[in-house]
C-alpha positions as CSV (number, residue, x, y, z in Angstrom):
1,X,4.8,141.9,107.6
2,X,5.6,138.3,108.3
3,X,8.1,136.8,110.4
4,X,8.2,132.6,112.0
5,X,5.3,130.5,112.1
6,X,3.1,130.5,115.1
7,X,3.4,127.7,115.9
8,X,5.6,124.9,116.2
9,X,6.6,121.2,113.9
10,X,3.8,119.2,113.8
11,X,2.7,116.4,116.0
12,X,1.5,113.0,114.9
13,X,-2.0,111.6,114.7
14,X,-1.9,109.5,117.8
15,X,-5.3,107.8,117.4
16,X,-7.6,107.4,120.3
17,X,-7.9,110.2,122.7
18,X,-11.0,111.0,123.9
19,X,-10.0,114.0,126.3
20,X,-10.0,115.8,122.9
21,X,-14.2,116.0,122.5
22,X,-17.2,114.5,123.9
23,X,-17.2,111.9,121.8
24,X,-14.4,109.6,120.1
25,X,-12.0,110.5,117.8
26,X,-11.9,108.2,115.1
27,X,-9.2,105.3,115.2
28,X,-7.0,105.5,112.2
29,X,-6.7,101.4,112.2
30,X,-10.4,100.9,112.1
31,X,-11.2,103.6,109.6
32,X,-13.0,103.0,106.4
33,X,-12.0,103.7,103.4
34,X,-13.8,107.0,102.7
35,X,-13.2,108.3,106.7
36,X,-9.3,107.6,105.7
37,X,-9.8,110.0,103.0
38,X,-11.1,112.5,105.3
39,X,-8.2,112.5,107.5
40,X,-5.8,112.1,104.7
41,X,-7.5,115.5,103.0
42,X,-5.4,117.4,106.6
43,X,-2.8,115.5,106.8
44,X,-1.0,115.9,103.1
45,X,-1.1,119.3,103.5
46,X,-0.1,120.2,107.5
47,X,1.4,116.9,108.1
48,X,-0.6,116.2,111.2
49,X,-4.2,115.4,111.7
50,X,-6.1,118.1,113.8
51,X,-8.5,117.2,116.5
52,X,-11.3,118.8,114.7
53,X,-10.2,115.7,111.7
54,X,-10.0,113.1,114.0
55,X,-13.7,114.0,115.4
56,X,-15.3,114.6,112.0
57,X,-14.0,111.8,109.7
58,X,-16.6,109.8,111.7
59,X,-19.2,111.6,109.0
60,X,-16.5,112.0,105.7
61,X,-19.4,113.1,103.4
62,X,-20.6,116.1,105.4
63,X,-16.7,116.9,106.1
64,X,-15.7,117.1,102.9
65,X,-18.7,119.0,101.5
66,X,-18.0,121.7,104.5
67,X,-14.0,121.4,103.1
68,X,-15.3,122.1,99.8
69,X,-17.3,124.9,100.8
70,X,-15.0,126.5,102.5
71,X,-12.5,126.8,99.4
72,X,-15.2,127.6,97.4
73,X,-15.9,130.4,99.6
74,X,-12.1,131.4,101.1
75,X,-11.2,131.3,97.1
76,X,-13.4,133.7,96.0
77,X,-11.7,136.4,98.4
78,X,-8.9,138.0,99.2
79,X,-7.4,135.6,101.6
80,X,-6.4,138.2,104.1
81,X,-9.9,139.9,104.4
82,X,-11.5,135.7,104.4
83,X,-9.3,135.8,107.5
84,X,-10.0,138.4,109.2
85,X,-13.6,138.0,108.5
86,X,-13.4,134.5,110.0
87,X,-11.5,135.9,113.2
88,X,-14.4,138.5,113.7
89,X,-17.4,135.7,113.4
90,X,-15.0,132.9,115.7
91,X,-14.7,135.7,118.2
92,X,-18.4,136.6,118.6
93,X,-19.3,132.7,118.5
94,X,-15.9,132.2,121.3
95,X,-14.7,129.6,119.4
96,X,-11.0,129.1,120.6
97,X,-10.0,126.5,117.9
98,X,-10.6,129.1,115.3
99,X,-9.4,131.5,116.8
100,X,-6.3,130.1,116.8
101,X,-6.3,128.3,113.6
102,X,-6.7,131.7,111.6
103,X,-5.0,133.7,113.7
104,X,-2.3,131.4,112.6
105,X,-3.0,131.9,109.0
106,X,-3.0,135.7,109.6
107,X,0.2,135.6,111.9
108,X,1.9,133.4,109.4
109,X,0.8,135.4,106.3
110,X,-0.3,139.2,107.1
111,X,0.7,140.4,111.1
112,X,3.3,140.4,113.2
113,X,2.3,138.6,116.7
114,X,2.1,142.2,118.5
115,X,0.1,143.2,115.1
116,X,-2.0,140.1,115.7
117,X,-2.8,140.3,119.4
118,X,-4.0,144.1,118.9
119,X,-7.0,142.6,116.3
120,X,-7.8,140.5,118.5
121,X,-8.5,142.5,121.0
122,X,-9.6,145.1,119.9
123,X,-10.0,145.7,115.9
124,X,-11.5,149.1,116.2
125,X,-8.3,149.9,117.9
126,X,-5.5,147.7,116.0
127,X,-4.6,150.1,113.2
128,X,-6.5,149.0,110.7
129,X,-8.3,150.5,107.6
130,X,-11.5,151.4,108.2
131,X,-12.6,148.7,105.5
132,X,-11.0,146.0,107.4
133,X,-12.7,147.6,110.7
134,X,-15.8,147.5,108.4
135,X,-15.3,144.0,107.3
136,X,-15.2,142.8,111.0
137,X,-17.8,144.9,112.1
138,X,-20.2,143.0,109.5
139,X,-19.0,139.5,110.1
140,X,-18.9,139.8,113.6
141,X,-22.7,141.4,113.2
142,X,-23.5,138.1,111.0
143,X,-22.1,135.8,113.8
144,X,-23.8,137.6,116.9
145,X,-27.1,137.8,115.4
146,X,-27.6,138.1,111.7
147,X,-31.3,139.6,112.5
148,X,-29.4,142.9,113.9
149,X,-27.9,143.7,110.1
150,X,-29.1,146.7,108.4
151,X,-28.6,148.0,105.6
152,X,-26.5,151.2,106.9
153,X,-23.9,147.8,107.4
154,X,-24.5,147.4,103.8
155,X,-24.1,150.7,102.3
156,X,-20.6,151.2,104.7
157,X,-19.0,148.6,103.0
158,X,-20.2,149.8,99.0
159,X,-19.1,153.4,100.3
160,X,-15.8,152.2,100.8
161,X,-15.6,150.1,97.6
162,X,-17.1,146.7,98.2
163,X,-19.1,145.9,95.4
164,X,-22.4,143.5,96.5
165,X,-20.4,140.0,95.5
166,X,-17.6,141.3,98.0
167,X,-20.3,142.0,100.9
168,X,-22.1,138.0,100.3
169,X,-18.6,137.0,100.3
170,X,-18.2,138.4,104.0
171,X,-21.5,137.5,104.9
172,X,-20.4,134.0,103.8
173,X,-17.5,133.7,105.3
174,X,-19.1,134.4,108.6
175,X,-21.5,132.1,108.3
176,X,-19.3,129.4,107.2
177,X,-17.5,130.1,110.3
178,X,-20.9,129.9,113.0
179,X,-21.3,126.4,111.5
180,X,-17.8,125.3,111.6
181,X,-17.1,126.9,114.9
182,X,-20.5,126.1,116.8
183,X,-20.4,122.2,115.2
184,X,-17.0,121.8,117.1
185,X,-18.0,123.4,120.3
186,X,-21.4,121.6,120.2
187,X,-18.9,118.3,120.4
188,X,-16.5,119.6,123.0
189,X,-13.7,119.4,120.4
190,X,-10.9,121.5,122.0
191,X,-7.7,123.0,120.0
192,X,-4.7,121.1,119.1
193,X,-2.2,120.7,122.4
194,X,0.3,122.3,119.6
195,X,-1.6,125.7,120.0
196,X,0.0,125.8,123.8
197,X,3.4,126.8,122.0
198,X,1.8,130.2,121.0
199,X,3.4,133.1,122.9
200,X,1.3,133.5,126.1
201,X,0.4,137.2,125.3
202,X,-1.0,136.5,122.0
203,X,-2.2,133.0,123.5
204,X,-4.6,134.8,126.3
205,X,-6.1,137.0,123.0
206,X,-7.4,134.4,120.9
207,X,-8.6,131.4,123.8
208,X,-11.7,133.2,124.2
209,X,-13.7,129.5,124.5
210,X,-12.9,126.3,125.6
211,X,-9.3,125.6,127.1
212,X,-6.4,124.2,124.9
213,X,-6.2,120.4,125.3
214,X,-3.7,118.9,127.4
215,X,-0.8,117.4,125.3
């Protein structure tokens, strides 16, 4: 499974836009030096600077340490399952910016888009193993309300192999994700204008939130 990227060649940080969130994105020409290191962190590696970057380089510290987190806790898993954890949790939570951010990773990496569209729908009825259905079942659970886990969600996942560290690793991931996802809808920061070039189909599966921002 694979195929072409998702979505399209990147665009360049364009500075001020404030249509993106509630508040400012930061200017690149009066950044300091520590909230240029913040942006710089996204914009080696994808060669753009994401909304969500331009928004929360205004606080570099607390960025960072959630960037470091979140390695922490994606390395420590199998990146595919880390995904579609992450897809389960951003769907409870609506959160269209990570939707489509790991649905990327997952169309890019693991699914075809027809593949893709069918978990995000519906993961019970996408084909999957029934320890990715389990996986999402839990991290969607953790998302929607934590206090509703028992531990029959538990002992599915050890019946079908997890061992404990691999069920706090799910639990972790979503998590990660209801801080992420409810810091950047708590802001008003909507997804890249890039996303728009996703094939409308799988497009309409994963903007379950706030709209795509206008280019």
């Amino acid at each position: 499974m694979g195929g072409a990227r998702l979505i399209g060649a990147p665009l360049a940080f364009s500075g001020h836009n404030p249509g993106i969130s509630y508040v400012d994105p930061i200017r690149e020409e009066d950044a300091t030096a520590a909230e240029t290191e913040a942006i710089e962190v996204d914009r080696g590696p994808l060669g753009y600077v994401p909304n969500f970057t331009s928004v929360l380089a205004r606080r570099p510290a607390a960025y960072l340490a959630w960037k470091q987190l979140m390695g922490t806790i994606r390395d420590g898993m199998d990146l595919r399952r880390f995904e579609l954890a992450t897809l389960a949790a951003a769907k409870e939570l609506r959160s269209t910016y990570c939707m489509l951010a790991h649905g990327a990773v997952l169309r890019d990496r693991f699914y075809e888009q027809d593949e893709l569209r069918a978990i995000a729908v519906d993961h019970h009825a996408a084909g999957l193993d029934a320890t990715d259905v389990a996986v999402m079942d839990l991290a969607g659970k953790v998302a929607d309300d934590a206090t509703a886990v028992t531990q029959e969600d538990i002992d599915r996942l050890r019946e079908l192999g997890l061992s404990d560290e691999e069920v706090i690793d799910v639990v972790l991931a979503a998590a990660l994700r209801s801080f992420f996802s409810k810091t950047l809808d708590g802001l008003g920061v909507q997804a890249d204008a890039r996303y728009a070039e996703v094939d409308a189909g799988l497009r309409d599966a994963l903007v379950v939130g706030r709209p795509i921002a206008d280019a």
